[in-house]
C-alpha positions in Angstrom: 24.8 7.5 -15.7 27.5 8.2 -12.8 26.8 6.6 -9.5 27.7 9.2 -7.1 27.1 8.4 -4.0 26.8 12.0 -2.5 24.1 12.8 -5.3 20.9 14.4 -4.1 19.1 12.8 -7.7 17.5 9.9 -8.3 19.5 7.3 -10.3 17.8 5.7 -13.0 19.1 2.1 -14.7 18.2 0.2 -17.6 19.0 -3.2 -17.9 17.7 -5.4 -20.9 17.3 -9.3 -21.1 19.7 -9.5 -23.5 22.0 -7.5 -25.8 20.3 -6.8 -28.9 17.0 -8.2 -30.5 16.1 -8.7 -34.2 15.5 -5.6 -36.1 11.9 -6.9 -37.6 10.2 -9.3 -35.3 12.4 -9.1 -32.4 11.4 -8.3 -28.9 13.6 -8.1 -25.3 12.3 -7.2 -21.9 13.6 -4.3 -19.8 14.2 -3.8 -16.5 13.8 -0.2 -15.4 15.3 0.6 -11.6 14.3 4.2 -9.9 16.8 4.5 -6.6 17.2 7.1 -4.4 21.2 8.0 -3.8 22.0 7.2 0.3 22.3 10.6 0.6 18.6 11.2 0.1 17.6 8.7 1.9 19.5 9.9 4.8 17.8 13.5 4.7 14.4 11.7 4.8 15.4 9.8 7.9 16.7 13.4 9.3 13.4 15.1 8.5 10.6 12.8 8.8 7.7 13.8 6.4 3.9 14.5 8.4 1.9 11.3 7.5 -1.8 10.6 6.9 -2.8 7.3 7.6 -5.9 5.1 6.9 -6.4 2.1 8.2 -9.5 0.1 7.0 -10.1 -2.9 8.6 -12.0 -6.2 8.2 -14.8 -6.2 10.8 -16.8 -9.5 9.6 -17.9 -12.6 11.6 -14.5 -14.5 10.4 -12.5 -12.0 12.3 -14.3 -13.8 15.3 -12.1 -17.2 14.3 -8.9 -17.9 16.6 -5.7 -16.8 15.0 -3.5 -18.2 17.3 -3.5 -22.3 19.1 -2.3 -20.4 22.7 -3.6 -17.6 24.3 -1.4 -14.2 24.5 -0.4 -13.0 28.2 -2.0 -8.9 28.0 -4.0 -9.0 24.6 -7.7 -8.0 25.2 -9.7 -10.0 23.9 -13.1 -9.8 22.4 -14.2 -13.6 22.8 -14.1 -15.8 26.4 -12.3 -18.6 25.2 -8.8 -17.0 26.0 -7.5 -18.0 23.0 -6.8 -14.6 20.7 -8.8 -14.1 17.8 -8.1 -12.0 14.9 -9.4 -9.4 15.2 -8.2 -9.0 18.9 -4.7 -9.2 17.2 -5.9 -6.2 14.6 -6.7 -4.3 17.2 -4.0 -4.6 19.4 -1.6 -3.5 16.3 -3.5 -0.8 15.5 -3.4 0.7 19.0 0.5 0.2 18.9 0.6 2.3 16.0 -1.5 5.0 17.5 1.5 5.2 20.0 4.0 5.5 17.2 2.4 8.7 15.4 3.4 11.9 16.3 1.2 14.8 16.9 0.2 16.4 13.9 0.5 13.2 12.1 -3.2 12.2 10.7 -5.6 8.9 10.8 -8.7 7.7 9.8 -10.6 4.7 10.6 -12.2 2.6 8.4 -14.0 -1.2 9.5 -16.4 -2.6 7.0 -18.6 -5.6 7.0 -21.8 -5.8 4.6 -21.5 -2.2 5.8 -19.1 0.6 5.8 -18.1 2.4 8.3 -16.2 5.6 9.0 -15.7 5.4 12.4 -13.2 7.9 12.4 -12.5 10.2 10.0 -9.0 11.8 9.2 -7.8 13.4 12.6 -5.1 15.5 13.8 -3.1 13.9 16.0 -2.6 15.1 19.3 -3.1 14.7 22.8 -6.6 14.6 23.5 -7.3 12.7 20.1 -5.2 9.7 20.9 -7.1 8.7 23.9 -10.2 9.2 21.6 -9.2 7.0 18.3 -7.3 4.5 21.0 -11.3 4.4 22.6 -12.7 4.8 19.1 -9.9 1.2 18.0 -11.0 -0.8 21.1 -14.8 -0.6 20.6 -14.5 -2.3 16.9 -16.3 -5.4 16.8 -17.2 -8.1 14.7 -20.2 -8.0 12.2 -21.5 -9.8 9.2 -20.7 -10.1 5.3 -17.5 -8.3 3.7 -17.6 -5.1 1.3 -14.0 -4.4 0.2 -15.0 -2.6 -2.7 -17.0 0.2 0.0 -14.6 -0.2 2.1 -11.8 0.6 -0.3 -13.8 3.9 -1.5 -14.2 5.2 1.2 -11.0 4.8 2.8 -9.4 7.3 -0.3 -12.1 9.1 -0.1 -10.2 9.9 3.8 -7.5 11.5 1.7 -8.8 15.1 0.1 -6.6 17.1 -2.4 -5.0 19.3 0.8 -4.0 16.4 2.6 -2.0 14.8 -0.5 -0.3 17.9 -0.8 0.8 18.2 3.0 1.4 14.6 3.6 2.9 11.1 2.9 -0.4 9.1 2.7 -1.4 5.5 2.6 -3.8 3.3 2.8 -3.1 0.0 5.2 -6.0 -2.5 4.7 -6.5 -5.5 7.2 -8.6 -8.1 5.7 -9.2 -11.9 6.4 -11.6 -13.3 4.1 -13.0 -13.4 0.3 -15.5 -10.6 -0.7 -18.7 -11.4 -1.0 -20.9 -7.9 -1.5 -20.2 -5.1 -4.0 -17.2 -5.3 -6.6 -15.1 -8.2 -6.9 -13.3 -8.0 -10.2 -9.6 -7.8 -9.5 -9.1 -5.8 -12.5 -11.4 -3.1 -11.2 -10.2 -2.8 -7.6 -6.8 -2.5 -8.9 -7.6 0.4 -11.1 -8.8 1.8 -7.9 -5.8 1.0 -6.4 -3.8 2.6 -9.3 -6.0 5.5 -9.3 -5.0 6.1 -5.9 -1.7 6.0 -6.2 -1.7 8.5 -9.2 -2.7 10.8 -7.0 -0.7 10.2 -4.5 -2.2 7.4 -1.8 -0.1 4.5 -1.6 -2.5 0.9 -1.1 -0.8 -1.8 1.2 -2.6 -5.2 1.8 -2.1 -7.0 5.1 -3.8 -10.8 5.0 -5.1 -12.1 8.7 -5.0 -16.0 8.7 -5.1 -18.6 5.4 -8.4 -17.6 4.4 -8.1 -14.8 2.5 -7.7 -14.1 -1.3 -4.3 -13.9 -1.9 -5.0 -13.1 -5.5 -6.5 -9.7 -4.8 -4.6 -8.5 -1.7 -1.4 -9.0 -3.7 -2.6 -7.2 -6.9 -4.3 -4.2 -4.8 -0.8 -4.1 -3.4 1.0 -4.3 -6.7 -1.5 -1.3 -8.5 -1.7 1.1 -6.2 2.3 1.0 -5.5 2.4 0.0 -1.7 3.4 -3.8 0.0 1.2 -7.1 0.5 1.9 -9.2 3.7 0.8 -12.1 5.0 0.5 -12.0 8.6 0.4 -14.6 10.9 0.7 -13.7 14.3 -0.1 -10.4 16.7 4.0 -10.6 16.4 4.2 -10.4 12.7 0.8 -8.2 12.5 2.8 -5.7 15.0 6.3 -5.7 13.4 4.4 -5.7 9.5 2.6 -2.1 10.6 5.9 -0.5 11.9 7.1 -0.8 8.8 4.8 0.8 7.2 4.5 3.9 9.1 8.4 4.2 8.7 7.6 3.5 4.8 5.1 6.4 4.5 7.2 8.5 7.1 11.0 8.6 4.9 9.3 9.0 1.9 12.1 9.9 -0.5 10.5 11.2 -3.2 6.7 11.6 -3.4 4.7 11.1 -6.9 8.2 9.4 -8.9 7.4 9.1 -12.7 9.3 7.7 -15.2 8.9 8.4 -19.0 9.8 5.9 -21.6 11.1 7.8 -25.0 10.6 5.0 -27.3 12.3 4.8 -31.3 9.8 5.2 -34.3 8.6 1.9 -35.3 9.7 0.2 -31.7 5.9 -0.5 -29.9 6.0 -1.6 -26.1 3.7 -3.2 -23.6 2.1 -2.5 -20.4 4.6 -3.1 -17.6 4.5 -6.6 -15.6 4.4 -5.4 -12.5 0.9 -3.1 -12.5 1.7 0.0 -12.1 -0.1 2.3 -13.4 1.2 3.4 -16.9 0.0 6.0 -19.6 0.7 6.5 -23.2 2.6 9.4 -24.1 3.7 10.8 -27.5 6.8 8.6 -28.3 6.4 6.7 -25.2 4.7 6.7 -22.6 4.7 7.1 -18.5 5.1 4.5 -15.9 4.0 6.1 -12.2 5.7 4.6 -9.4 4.1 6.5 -6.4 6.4 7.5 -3.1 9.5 6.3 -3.3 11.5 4.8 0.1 13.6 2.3 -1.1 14.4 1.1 -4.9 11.8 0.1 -7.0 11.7 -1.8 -10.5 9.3 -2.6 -13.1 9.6 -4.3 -16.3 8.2 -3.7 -19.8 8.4 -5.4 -23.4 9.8 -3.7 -26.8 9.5 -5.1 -29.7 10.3 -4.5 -33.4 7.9 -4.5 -36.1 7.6 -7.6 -38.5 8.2 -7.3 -42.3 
C-alpha cells in the first residue's frame, strides 16, 4: 500500500515472522498494524468528538489504606492521619477531570463495594451539573467487600444504544484490590470487556497501590480494547486520567474492523492480543474498537499437514 502522508484512510500493514513457511505443516505469525494517516489525526484534534464517560470506582475498606509515606499539601482527605489515602487520591483525580469535560460532554458514576452503586447516572454536562457530580465525587466513601463483576455491568449498562451512536465512550475503572463477590473468572470479565467494545465502549483499567490483581486489570484492558495503568501516586493517578479523556476525545475512527481473507486450506488462530475476533466465511474479523493512535494485533497461519 502507498504511505501518503496527506491520506484521509487508514493504512493497513502486514508484516509476517518470517518469509515463507512450509506448504504442509508450516505455520508463521503475523503482525497486523491499523494507523490512522497524520492527517486524520490532526482533523480529530481540530474537532474534538462529544464524550461519554464512566468512571466506576473501588469504594472498599482497602481504599481506606495510605497510598502515599507524606502527606499532600491541599488534598482532602477522608482519614485524620494526614497522610493521603487512596481513595482521597481517586477522588481528587476524578474532580480534576470533571474540570476538563466540556459541557455537553456526559458522565456517570459508578463506586462499588459488596454493593453497587450508581451514584450518578450518565449526565449532561453543564453548569449546574458540575457543581452537582463534583458534590456527588466528594461524598464517596469507603465500604466493605469488592464486586467488580456488578460493578462492571452496570457501568455499560451507563452507555445505551443512543449514546454509542452520539459519542466516544469509555469505561475508566479505579480499583485496588482482588475480587472477592460475584464473578471472578478472567475469561468471563474479559468477554464482558470484549462485548463492550464491540459495541462500541472502550474498557481501561487503572490499578491503586500493589495490591491489586494485575492479572485481571490488564486482560479487562486488553479485551475490551482500552489501556491498563498502574498508578502510584495522586501525580500519576491525575496525569494517567488526562490521557484518557484526550484518548476518548480524538477518537480517529470509531468501531475499526479488520477482516482477514484467508487461502483455502490455510486455518488461523485467535489473535494474541484479546481482541475480540469472529469467524467469517474465508476468514474472519478482528474488532479493534476506537482508534487514536496505531494499534497492532497478532495471529497464527498455518498450513495443513499431509
Amino acid at each position: 500500500m502507498k504511505n501518503e502522508e496527506n491520506s484521509n484512510e487508514l493504512r493497513v500493514s502486514l508484516t509476517p515472522a518470517r518469509d515463507a513457511i512450509a506448504r504442509h505443516g508450516g505455520s508463521v505469525h503475523i503482525q497486523v498494524e491499523l494507523c490512522p494517516p497524520p492527517a486524520l489525526i490532526a482533523s480529530a484534534r481540530g474537532e474534538r468528538r462529544a464524550v461519554a464517560l464512566a468512571l466506576v470506582i473501588d469504594r472498599s475498606g482497602s481504599m481506606s489504606s495510605a497510598a502515599a509515606a507524606q502527606p499532600v499539601p491541599g488534598l482532602a482527605l477522608a482519614t485524620d492521619s494526614g497522610i493521603p489515602d487512596k481513595l482521597s487520591f481517586v477522588k481528587e483525580a476524578a474532580g480534576r477531570l470533571l474540570e476538563l469535560l466540556q459541557d455537553g460532554d456526559l458522565l456517570s458514576l459508578v463506586t462499588f463495594d459488596d454493593q453497587v452503586r450508581v451514584i450518578k447516572p450518565m449526565t449532561r454536562i453543564n453548569r449546574t451539573n458540575r457543581a452537582t457530580l463534583g458534590a456527588a465525587i466528594r461524598g464517596i466513601s469507603t465500604g466493605g467487600s469488592t464486586n467488580i463483576e456488578g460493578a462492571l455491568r452496570e457501568g455499560y449498562n451507563q452507555f445505551s444504544e443512543p449514546i454509542r451512536k452520539g459519542h466516544s465512550c469509555k469505561l475508566v475503572l479505579l480499583y485496588d484490590g482482588e475480587d472477592n463477590v460475584g464473578e471472578a473468572l478472567h475469561a468471563v470479565l474479559g468477554e464482558r470487556a470484549a462485548g463492550a467494545a464491540h459495541n462500541g465502549v472502550v474498557t481501561s483499567a487503572l490499578g491503586v497501590g500493589f495490591d491489586y490483581n494485575i492479572a485481571l486489570m490488564a486482560h479487562l484492558a486488553e479485551a475490551g480494547n482500552g489501556d491498563f495503568s498502574h498508578i502510584e501516586g495522586l501525580r500519576d493517578l491525575d496525569r494517567q486520567l488526562r490521557e484518557e479523556l484526550a484518548g476518548a476525545a480524538e477518537v480517529t475512527a470509531a468501531g475499526a474492523d479488520v477482516n482477514i481473507c484467508l487461502p483455502e486450506g490455510v486455518a488461523a488462530g485467535t489473535n494474541l492480543n484479546g481482541y475480540p475476533q469472529q469467524a467469517q466465511p474465508g476468514g474472519f474479523t478482528v474488532s479493534l474498537g476506537d482508534l487514536v493512535r496505531p494499534k497492532s494485533f497478532v495471529f497464527e497461519i498455518s498450513t495443513p499437514v499431509k
